[in-house]
Structures are given as structure tokens and as C-alpha cells.
Phi, psi and omega in degrees: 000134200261151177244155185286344171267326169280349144278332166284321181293345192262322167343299207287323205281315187331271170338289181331283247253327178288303141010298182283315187346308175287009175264327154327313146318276178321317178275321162333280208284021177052019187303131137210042160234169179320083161320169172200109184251162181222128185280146147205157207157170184274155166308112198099018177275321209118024171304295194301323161336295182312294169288000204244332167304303182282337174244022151065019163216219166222026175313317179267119198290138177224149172254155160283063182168212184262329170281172178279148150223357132269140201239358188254177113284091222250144179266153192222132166214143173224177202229138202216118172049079196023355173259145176299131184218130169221136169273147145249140173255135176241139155339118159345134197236133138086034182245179206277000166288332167072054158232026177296297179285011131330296201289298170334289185302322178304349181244335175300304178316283202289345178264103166229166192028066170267162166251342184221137140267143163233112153308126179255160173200170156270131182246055163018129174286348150301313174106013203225130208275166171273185142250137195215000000 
């Protein structure tokens, strides 16, 4: 049985480590104009979290539940080993307004060059995945 401090301390090591990622990005892609990654996923997966993780604040609003709250595609950006870096936080796919392909065009307008996705999913506490 795992204790919550020995799981929040490996949590905390994780994040450190994703965190330095992006100077690992930046030099694989060779960057030194503006990166741009983009979050996507069903609503309640973690994105925004997710991003409130990578950049060590909470400028991006997460909700407690099911419903969405993001409704835009909001740009979040810092500047990491000297290259420019903006996360998009995106609207939800499959969340309780039934405006998933609204939100697709809304993120094909407002989103250019990008270089990197991250598909976000959810890991079912069952282990055993849906298909959507």
C-alpha cells in the first residue's frame, strides 16, 4: 500500500520532469522561433490541468465535474531555455453542449503552426478502455 506522500512526491518528480521537456522539444525540433503544442481531448480528461502542471500555476480554469469549461481555444505562453512556448487549452470533444464540431472549427481558425499534439484521454479506473 502506497502512502499520499509517497505518491504526491513522485507526482511533484513527474511534472519536474515533464516541465524540463520542453528544452528536449525545443532542441529535437530545433527551435528557435515561437513552438506552439496543442491540448485536445474529451471533456474531463485533464487538459487544462494538465497545463496548469506544465507551466507550475493555475492561470487555466479547471472545473470539478463533467461539465466544460473551456469554451474558446485560450493560448497560455512562457518562455523556456530561451524559445517561445504556447500551450492551447482546447474545448472539450464529446462534452454536454453536443458543440463538438463548433469547437473543431473554432480551433482549426484560431490555432496555426502548430508543432506538437497531445491527445489527452482519460484512464478509466477499470482499466478497460471505450470507444468514442
Amino acid at each position: 500500500r502506497r502512502s499520499k506522500q509517497g505518491i504526491t512526491s513522485r507526482l511533484k518528480a513527474g511534472w519536474r520532469e515533464i516541465r524540463g521537456s520542453f528544452r528536449r522539444i525545443a532542441q529535437v525540433f530545433n527551435l528557435a522561433a515561437p513552438c506552439s503544442i496543442v491540448l485536445v481531448g474529451n471533456t474531463g480528461v485533464g487538459k487544462s490541468t494538465l497545463i496548469n502542471s506544465l507551466l507550475g500555476s493555475n492561470e487555466a480554469e479547471v472545473a470539478r465535474g463533467p461539465l466544460a469549461v473551456t469554451k474558446e481555444p485560450t493560448q497560455h505562453k512562457r518562455t523556456v531555455h530561451k524559445v517561445n512556448f504556447t500551450l492551447w487549452d482546447t474545448p472539450g470533444l464529446y462534452d454536454d453542449t453536443g458543440n463538438g464540431m463548433q469547437y473543431v472549427k473554432k480551433m482549426k481558425d484560431s490555432i496555426v503552426n502548430v508543432h506538437l499534439v497531445l491527445f489527452c484521454i482519460a484512464i478509466p479506473s477499470s482499466g478497460r478502455f471505450q470507444d468514442q
